[in-house]
C-alpha positions as CSV (number, residue, x, y, z in Angstrom):
1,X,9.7,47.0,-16.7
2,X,9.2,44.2,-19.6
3,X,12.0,42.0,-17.6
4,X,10.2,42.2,-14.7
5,X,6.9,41.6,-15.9
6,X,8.4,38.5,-17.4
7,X,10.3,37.1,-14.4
8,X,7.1,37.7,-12.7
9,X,4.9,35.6,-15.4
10,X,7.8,32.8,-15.3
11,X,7.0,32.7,-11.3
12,X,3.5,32.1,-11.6
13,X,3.8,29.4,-14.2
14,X,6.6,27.9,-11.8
15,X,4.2,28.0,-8.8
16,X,1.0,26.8,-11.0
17,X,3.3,23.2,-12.2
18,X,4.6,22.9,-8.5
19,X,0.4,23.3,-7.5
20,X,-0.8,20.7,-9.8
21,X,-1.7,17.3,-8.7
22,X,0.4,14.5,-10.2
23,X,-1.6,11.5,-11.8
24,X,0.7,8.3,-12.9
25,X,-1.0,6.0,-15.1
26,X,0.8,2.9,-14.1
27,X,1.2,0.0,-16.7
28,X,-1.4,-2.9,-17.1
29,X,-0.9,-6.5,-15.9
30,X,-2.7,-9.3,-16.0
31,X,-3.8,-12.4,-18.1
32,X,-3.6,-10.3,-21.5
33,X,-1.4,-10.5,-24.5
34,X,1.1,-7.3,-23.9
35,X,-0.2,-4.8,-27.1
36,X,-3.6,-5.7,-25.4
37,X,-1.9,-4.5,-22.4
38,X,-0.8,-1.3,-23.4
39,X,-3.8,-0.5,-25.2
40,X,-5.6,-0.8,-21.9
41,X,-3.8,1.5,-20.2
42,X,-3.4,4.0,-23.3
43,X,-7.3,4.1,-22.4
44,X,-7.0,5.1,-19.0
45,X,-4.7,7.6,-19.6
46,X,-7.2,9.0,-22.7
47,X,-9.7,8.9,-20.1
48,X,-7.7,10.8,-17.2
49,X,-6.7,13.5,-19.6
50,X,-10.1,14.4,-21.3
51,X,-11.5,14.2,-17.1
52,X,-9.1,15.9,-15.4
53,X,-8.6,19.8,-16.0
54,X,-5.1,20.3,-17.4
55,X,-4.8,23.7,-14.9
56,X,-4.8,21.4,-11.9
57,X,-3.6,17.9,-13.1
58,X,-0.7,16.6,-15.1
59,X,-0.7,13.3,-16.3
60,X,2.3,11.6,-16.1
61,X,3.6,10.6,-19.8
62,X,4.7,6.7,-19.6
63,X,8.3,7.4,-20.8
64,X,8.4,9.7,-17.9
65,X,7.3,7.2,-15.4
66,X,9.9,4.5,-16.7
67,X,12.9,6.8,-16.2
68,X,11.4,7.5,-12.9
69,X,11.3,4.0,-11.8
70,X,13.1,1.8,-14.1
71,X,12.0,-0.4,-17.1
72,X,12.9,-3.5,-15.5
73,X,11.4,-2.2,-12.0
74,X,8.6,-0.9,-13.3
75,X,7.5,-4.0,-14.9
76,X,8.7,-6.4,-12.4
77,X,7.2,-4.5,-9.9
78,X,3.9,-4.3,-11.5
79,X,3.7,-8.5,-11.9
80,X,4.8,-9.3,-8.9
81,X,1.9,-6.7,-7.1
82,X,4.2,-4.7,-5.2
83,X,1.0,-1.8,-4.4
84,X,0.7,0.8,-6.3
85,X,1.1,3.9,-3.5
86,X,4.6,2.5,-3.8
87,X,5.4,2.9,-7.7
88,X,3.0,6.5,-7.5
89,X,5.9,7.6,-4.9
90,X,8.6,7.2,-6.7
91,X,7.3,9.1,-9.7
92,X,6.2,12.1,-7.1
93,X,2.7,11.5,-8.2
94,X,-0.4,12.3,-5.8
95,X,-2.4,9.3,-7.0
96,X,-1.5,5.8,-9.2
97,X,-3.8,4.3,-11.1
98,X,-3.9,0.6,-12.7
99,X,-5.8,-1.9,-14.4
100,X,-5.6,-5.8,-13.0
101,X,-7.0,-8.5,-15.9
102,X,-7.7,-12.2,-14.4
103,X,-8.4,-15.2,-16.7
104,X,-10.4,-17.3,-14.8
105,X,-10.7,-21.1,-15.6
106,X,-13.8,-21.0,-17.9
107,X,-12.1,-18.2,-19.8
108,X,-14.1,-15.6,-18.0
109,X,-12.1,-12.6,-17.8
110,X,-12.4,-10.4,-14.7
111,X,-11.4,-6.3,-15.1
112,X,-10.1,-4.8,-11.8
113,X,-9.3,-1.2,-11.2
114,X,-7.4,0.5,-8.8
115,X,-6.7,4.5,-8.4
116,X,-4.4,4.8,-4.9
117,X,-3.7,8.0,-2.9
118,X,-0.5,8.3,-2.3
119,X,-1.5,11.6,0.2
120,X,-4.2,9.9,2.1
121,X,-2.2,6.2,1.7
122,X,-5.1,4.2,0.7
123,X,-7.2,3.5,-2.0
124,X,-9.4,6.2,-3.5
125,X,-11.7,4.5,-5.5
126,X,-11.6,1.0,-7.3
127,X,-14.0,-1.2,-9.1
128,X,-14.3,-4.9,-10.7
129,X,-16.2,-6.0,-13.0
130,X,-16.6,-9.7,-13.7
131,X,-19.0,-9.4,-16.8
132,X,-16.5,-8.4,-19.5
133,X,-16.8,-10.8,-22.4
134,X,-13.6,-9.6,-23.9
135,X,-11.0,-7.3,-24.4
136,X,-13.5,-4.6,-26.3
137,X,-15.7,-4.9,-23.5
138,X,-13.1,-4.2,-20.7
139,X,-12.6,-0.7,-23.1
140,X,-16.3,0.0,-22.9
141,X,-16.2,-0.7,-18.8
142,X,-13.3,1.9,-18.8
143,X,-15.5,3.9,-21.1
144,X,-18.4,4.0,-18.6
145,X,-16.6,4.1,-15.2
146,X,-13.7,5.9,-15.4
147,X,-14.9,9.3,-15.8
148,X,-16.6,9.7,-12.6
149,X,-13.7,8.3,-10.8
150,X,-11.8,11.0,-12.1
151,X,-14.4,13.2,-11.2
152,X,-13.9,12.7,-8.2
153,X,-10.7,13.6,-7.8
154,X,-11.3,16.9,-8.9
155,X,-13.9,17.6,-5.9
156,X,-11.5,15.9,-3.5
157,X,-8.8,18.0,-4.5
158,X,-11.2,21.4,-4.3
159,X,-12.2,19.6,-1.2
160,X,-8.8,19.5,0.3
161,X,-7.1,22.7,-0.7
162,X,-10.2,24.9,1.4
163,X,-9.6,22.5,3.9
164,X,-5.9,23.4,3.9
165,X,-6.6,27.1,3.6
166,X,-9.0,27.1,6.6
167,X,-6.3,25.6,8.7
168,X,-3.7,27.4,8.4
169,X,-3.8,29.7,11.0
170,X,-4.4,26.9,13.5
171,X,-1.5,25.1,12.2
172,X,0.8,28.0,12.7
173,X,-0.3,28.4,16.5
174,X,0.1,24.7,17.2
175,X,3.4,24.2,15.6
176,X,5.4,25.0,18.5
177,X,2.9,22.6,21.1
178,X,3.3,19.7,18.3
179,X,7.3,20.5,18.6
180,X,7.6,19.4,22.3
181,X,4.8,16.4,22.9
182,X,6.6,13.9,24.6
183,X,6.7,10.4,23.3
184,X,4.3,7.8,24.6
185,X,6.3,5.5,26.9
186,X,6.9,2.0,25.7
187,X,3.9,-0.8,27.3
188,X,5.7,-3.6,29.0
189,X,6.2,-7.5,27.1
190,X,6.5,-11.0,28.4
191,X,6.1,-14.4,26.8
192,X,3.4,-17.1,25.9
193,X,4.3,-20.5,24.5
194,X,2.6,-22.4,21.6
195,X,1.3,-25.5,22.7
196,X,1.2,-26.7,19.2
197,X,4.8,-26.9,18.8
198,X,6.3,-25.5,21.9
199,X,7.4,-22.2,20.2
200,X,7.9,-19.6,21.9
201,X,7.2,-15.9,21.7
202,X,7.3,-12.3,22.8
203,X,3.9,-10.4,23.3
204,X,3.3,-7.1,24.0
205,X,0.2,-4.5,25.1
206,X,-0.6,-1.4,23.3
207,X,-3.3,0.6,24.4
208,X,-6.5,-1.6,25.0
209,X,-4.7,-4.8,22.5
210,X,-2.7,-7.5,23.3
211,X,-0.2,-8.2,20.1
212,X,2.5,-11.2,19.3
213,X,5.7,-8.6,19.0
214,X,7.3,-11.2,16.5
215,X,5.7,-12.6,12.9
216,X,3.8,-16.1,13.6
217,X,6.2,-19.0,12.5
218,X,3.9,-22.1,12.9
219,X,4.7,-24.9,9.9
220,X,1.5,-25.6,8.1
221,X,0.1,-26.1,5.1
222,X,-0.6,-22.9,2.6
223,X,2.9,-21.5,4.0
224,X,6.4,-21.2,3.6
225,X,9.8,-19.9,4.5
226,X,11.3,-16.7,2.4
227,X,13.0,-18.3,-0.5
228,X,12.2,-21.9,1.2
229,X,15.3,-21.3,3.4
230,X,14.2,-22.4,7.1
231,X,16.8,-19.6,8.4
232,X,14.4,-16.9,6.7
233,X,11.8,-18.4,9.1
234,X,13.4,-18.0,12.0
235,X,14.2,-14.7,11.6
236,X,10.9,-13.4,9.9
237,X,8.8,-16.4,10.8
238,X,6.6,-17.9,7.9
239,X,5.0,-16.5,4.9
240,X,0.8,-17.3,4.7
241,X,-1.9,-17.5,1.6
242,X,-5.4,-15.8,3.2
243,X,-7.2,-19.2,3.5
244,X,-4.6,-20.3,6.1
245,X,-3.8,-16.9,7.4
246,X,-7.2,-16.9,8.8
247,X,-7.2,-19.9,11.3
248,X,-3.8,-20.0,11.8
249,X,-3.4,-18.5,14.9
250,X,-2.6,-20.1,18.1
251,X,-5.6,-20.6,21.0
252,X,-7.0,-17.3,22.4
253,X,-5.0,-15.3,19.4
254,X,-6.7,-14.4,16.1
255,X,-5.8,-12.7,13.0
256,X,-6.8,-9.3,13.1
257,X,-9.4,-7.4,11.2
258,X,-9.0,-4.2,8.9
259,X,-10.5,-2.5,12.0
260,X,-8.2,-3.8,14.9
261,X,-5.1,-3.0,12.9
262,X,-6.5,0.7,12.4
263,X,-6.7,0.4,16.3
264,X,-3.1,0.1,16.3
265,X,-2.1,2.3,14.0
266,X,-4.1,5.4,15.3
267,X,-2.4,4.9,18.8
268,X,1.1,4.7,17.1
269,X,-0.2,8.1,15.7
270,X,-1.9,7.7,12.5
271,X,-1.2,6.1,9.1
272,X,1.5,8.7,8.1
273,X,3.9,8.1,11.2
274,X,2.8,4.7,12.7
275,X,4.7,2.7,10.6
276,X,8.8,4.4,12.2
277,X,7.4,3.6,15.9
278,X,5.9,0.0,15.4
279,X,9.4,-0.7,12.7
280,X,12.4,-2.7,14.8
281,X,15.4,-0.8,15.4
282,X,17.1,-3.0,13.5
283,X,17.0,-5.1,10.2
284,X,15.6,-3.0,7.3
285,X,17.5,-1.6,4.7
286,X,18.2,1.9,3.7
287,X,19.0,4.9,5.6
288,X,15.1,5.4,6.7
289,X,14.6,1.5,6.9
290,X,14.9,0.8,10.6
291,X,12.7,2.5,13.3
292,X,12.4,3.6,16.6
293,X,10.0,0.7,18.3
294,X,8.8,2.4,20.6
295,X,5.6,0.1,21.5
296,X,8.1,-3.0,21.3
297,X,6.0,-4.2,18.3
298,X,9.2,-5.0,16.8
299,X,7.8,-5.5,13.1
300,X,10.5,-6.8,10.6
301,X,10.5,-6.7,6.9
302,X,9.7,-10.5,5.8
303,X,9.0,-9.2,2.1
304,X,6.3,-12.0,0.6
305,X,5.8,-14.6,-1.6
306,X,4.0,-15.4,-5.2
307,X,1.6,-18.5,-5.7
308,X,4.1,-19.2,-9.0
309,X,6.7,-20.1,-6.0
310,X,8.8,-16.4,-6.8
311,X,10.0,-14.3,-3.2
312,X,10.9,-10.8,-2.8
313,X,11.1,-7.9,-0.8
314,X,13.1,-9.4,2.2
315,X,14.8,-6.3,3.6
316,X,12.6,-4.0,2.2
317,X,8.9,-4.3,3.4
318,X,7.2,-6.0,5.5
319,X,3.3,-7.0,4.7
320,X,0.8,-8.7,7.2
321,X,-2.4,-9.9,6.3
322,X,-6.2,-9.0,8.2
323,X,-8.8,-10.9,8.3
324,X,-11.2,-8.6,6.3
325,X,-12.2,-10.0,2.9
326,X,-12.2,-7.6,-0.2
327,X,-14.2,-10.2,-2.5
328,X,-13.8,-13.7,-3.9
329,X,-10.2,-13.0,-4.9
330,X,-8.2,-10.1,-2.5
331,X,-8.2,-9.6,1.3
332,X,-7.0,-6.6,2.6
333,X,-3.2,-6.5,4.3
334,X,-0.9,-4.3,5.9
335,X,2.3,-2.7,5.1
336,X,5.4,-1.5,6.0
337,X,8.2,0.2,3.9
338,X,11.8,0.8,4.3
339,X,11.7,4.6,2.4
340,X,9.3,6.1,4.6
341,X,6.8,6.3,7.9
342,X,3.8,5.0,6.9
343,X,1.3,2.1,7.4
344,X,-0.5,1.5,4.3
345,X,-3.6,-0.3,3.3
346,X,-4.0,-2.3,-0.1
347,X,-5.6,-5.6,-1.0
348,X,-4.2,-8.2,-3.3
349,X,-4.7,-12.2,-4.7
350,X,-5.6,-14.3,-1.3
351,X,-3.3,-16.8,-2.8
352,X,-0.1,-14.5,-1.7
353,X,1.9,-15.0,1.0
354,X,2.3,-12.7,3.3
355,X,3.0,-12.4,7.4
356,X,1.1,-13.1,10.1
357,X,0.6,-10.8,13.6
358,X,-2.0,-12.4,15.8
359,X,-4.0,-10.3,18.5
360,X,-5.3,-11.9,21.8
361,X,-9.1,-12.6,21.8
């Protein structure tokens, strides 16, 4: 009787850590000394723990997270602004959170941050504030914002699990339907030339939109090839910053907005699968790189480039700017991974460069 009264307790405590929601404090970058750094995000992590009930969250120690991922991942990953869902995922953690510090030319320093959803694939809540004075006053932002972000997650999380719960039954009567729906049929292509420079590409029509069904590889100003290597451009076409990204396009194509690229997605069938029917067959790496292209969108992974002239992520992930500012610094963007089926969301420094998919006017 006492064995099984303890096997039974052991279960419980099993199922209660596999319940709780996973919250990775990612580390700090930015225009910052590193011990400042660190002591930033030692703050948010203070902050997440005395905010979130311990029955329901666990937050993720930071020797934990850099087994997960990797020192020399980790770090590189956070300078170089690979998004934060992605660094969340590899830890198993529902949500990532992370602190951005800009030095601006008058020595103005700007506070931005960011808590992502790795569930929902987009942000959950993020703030800037371009009136610290120092690095004391970007502890008392954190001081006075944080705990209602964190708040938040609490009721979202209640929020989700009666949703869940009230569900379920439906879930179990649909599964079988869901099983068998047949596959939307691929819309047919053709060709338009660019009478700029005679390029050539392929187009194609899904649903209501017209898309290019190749990246935009028109030589200008505020762009460049992956690693400066005209073969890259070819192949992925050319990497933009946002100010040229915008008027880019060729006549009667634009860039499109955060809401015309949601258009696409929720025809390819939401955020959470788009991304392994609008992927090429072809040309990513990893066993759950390439997709099925079944709209003959034919998106490739052109990885980006940083304003300090570095490249990466060739291979890997593909990222495509909208047109739809965030504020003076980001615009929002696109992606594409090669370790899963989604079509996230983030924002990042206008001066990155990133791909460029034009939709007819």
């Amino acid at each position: 009787m006492k064995n099984a009264i303890i096997l039974c307790l052991l279960a419980a405590v099993i199922v209660s850590a596999q319940q709780k929601q996973r919250v990775a404090v990612l580390p700090s970058v930015g225009d910052l000394d590193p011990q400042r750094l660190i002591l930033l995000t030692d703050k948010v992590r203070e902050i997440a723990t005395k905010n979130l009930p311990r029955d329901n969250f666990n937050i993720l120690k930071q020797d934990v997270i850099t087994k997960m991922i990797g020192e020399e991942e980790l770090y590189r990953a956070c300078k170089e602004g690979v998004c934060i869902g992605d660094l969340a995922r590899k830890t198993n953690a529902n949500y990532g959170a992370r602190c951005d510090v800009v030095k601006l030319d008058d020595n103005r320093l700007v506070l931005k941050f960011e808590l992502y959803s790795v569930n929902e694939d987009a942000i959950f809540e993020t703030f800037i504030d371009y009136n610290v004075k120092d690095f004391y006053g970007m502890l008392a932002s954190l001081e006075a914002r944080l705990p209602d972000v964190f708040k938040k997650i609490v009721g979202a999380s209640e929020k989700a699990a009666a949703r869940d719960k009230a569900r379920e039954p439906q879930r179990r009567e649909t599964k079988t339907q869901q099983e068998y729906t047949p596959m939307p049929k691929p819309a047919s292509g053709s060709t338009f030339t660019d009478s700029r420079d005679g390029k050539t590409y392929k187009k194609v029509t899904i649903g209501k939109q017209t898309w290019m069904a190749e990246n935009l590889n028109y030589a200008v100003g505020g762009s460049k090839c992956y690693t400066n290597k005209s073969s890259n451009c070819e192949q992925y076409g050319r990497l933009y910053n946002w100010s040229t990204a915008k008027s880019v396009c060729p006549a009667g194509w634009h860039l499109p907005k955060q809401s015309e690229w949601t258009t696409l997605v929720e025809h390819a069938g939401g955020e959470k699968t788009a991304g392994k029917k609008l992927k090429a067959t072809a040309g990513w790496k990893g066993w759950r790189g390439n997709g099925t292209d079944e709209y003959g969108f034919s998106a490739l992974p052109g990885g980006y480039g940083g304003s300090d002239g570095s490249f990466d992520d060739t291979g890997l992930n593909g990222n495509w700017w909208s047109a739809t500012e965030y504020d003076t610094y980001y615009a929002w963007y696109r992606i594409l991974n090669n370790y899963d089926e989604n079509v996230s969301r983030d924002n990042n420094y206008k001066t990155r460069l990133y791909s460029v998919r034009c939709v007819a006017d």
